[in-house]
N, C-alpha and C positions, 0 to 999 in steps of 0.2 A: 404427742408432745405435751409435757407436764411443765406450766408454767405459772409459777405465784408470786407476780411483781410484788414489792413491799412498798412502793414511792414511784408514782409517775408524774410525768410534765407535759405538759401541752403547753406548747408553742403555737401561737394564735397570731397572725396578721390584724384583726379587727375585732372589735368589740360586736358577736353574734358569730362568726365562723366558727370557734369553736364548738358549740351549741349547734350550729345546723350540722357543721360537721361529725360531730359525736358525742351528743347530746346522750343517745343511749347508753355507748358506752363509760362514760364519765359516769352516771347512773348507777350502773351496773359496778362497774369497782366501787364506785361510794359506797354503796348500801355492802358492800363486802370490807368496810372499812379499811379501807388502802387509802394510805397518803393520795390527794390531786391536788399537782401545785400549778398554777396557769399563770403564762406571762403573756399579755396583750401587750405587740408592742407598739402598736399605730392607732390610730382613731380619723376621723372626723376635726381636724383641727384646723387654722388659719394656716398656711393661707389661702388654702381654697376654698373650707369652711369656718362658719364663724364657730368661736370657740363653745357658746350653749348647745352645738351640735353635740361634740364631742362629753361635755356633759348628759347629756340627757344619754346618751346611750352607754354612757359610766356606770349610770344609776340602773339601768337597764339592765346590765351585765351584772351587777350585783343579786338583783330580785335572782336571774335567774341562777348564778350559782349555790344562792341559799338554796332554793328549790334544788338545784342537784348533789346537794353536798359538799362542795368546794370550801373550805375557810383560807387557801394557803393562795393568794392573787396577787400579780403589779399587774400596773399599765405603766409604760413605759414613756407613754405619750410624743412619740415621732409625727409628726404628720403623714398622714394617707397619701399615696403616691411621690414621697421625698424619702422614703429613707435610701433609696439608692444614689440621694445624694448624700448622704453621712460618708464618713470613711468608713471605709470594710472593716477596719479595727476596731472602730464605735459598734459597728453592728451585729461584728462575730465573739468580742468581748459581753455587752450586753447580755447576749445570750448564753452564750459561755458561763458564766457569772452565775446566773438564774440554774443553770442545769447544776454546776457544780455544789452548791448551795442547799441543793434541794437531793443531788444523792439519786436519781433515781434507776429501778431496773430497764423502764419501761419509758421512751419518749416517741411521743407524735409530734409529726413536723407538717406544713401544707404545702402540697403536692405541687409544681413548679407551672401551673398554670397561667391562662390570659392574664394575671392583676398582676403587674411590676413588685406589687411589692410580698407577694406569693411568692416569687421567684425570687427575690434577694433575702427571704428568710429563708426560705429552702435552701440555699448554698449556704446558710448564715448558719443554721443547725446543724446541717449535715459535719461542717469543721468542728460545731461544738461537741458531736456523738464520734468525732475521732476515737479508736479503738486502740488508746494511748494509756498506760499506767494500770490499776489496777480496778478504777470504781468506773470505768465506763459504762455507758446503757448497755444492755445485754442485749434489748430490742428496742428496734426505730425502723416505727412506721409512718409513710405518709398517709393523710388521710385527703377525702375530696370534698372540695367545697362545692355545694348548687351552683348553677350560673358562672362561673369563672371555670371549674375544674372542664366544664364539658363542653367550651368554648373557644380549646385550640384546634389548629385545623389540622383535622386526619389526614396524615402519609406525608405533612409537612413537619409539622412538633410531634414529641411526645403526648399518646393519648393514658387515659386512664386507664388503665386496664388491671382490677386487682385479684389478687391470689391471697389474699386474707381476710375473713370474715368476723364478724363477732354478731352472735346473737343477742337482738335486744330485745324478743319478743314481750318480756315479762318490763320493760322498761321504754314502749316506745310511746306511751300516756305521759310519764314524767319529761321524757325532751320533749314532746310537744308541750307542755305546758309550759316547759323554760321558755322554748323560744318562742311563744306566744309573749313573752314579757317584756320583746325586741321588738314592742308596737310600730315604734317609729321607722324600724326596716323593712315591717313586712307590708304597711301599708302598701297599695298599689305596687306589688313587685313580686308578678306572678311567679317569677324566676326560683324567687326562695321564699316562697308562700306555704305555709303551713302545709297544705296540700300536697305543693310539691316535694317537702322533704319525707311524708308520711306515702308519698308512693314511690320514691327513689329506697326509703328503708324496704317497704313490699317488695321492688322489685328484687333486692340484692339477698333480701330472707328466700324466695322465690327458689335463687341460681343456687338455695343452701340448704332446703329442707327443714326449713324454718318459716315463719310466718317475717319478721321483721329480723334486721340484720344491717349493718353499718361496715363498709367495705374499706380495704387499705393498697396501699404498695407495700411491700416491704423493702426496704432499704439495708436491715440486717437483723440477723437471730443469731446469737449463742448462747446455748442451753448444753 
C-alpha cells in the first residue's frame, strides 16, 4: 500500500498523550515535511486543578512540539475529566471545526480507553472523520495511550489490539526527548515513564521486524 498524506491531525485528549502516544511518528512526517496540525482539547484545569497546572504543561507541550516539528497547535482548554459534560454539539463541532480547517489525509484519534475523556473524543472524532462529501480523511487511526490504553478489563471492554504499525526506529531519540520536556508528568509516574514508552516502542518494533515502532487501530483506509 502507497500512501503520501499531505496534512495530518492529531486529536489529543491532554497536553503529553500525544507525545507518548506518537512522538515518533509525528517525527517521522515532520522531518518528511508534511503538514501536523494538533488540537489538545482538555488539560489540567479548575475545578479539579488549579489553573498554573494547566499552564505549566501548555508550555510543556510547546518545548516539545518545537522539538518535533509541529508549528500548526490549539488547546482547547476543557477541563480534564468534564468534557462529557459539555453538549455533544460543543464537543463534535469543536473538533469537526479543527479537522475541517486544517484539510487533512491522514487523522489520529485516542483509542476509547479507561480516561472518560479518551472515550468521549473518540466518538467526538470518529463523527468528525464521517466519510461524508468530498475532502474526508482517507485514513483514521487510533492510537494508544501508556497507562489508560492498557488498563481496561480483558473479555469485558474493548482491548487494544493493533494491525498498524509505523516505524520509528530512526526517530525514537527525538520523542524521547520531546516527552522528557513533559517533566511535570513523568515525575513519579512509572506508568508513562520515559522507560516505559521506549520499551512499549521495543516491544511493537519487536512484533515488526523493526527495532522501534508505534502501533494503531485502524478505524478506516481508502486509498
Amino acid at each position: 500500500m502507497i500512501f503520501s498524506p499531505k496534512s495530518i491531525v492529531i486529536i489529543a485528549p491532554h497536553p503529553d498523550d500525544e507525545t507518548i502516544a506518537l512522538g515518533g511518528t509525528i517525527a517521522r512526517f515532520s522531518n518528511a515535511n508534511i503538514k501536523i496540525s494538533i488540537l489538545i482539547v482538555s488539560g489540567h484545569l479548575p475545578p479539579l486543578y488549579p489553573k498554573e497546572s494547566f499552564l505549566e504543561t501548555k508550555e510543556e507541550a510547546k518545548i516539545a512540539f518545537q522539538l518535533l516539528g509541529v508549528k500548526n497547535y490549539q488547546f482547547a482548554e476543557i477541563p480534564a475529566t468534564y468534557i462529557h459534560t459539555e453538549p455533544v454539539s460543543k464537543v463534535n463541532g469543536l473538533i469537526s471545526k479543527f479537522i475541517k480547517n486544517n484539510n487533512p489525509d491522514l487523522v489520529f484519534l485516542p483509542y476509547p480507553d479507561r480516561h472518560i475523556d479518551h472515550r468521549v473524543i473518540f466518538d467526538a472524532s470518529v463523527v468528525a472523520c464521517r466519510p461524508i462529501g468530498n475532502n474526508h480523511p482517507k485514513m483514521v487511526l487510533a492510537y494508544e495511550t501508556l497507562s489508560e490504553t492498557h488498563w481496561n478489563v480483558p473479555g469485558v471492554e474493548p482491548s487494544f489490539i493493533p494491525e498498524f504499525f509505523i516505524d520509528i526506529t530512526d526517530n525514537i531519540e527525538k520523542k524521547i526527548e520531546a516527552l522528557s520536556s513533559y517533566s511535570s508528568q513523568l515525575i513519579g509516574n512509572d506508568s508513562r515513564s520515559v522507560e516505559a514508552c521506549k520499551s512499549l516502542a521495543r516491544f511493537r518494533g519487536s512484533q515488526n521486524g523493526c527495532k522501534y515502532a508505534e502501533a494503531f487501530k485502524v478505524v478506516r483506509i481508502v486509498v
